[in-house]
N, C-alpha and C positions, 0 to 999 in steps of 0.2 A: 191290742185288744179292743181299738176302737173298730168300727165297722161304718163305711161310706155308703150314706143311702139309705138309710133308715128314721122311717117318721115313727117320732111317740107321742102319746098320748096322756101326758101327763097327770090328766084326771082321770084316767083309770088303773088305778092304783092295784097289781096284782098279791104285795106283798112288802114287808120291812124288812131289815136286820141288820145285821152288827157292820155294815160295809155299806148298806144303802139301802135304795127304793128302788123296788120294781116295778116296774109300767108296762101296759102292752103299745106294741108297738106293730110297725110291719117292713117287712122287707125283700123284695122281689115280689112283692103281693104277698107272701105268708106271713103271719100274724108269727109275732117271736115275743121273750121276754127279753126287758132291758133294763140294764142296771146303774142307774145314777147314782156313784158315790158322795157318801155324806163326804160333810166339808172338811174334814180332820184330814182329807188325803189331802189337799190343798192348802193344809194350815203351816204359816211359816213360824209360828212359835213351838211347831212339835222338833223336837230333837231329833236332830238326823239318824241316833240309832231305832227311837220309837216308830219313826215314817217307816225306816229300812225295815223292822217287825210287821208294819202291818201290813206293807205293800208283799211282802213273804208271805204273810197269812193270807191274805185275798186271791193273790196269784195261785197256792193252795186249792183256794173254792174255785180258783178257776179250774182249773187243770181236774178236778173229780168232772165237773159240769161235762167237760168233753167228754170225758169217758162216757157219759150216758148218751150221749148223742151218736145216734148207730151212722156209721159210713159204708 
């Protein structure tokens, strides 16, 4: 889910939520939204079953996110 080539913009801030910060960013020249996860996905004192719940739920958000995006 990471993506090669993409510059963001860390001071423009397009939104929060329960998984991170969104930034605008660009890629290929088009302006996209990008989402840096808060630090709990990287935290080594969260218990392997609590990671394994949230890394489920976010993949979750991910997976609706494509369906909106028309091919």
């Amino acid at each position: 889910w990471f993506v090669e080539g993409v510059s963001v913009d860390s001071s423009k801030v397009l939104g929060r939520g329960s998984f991170g910060t969104v930034c605008l960013g660009e890629w290929l020249g088009c302006p996209v939204a990008v989402k840096k996860p808060h630090d709990i996905f990287f935290d080594k004192s969260v218990s392997e079953n609590e990671s394994r719940g949230i890394l489920k739920t976010f993949a979750r958000e991910v997976n609706i996110l494509f369906q909106l995006i028309p091919l």
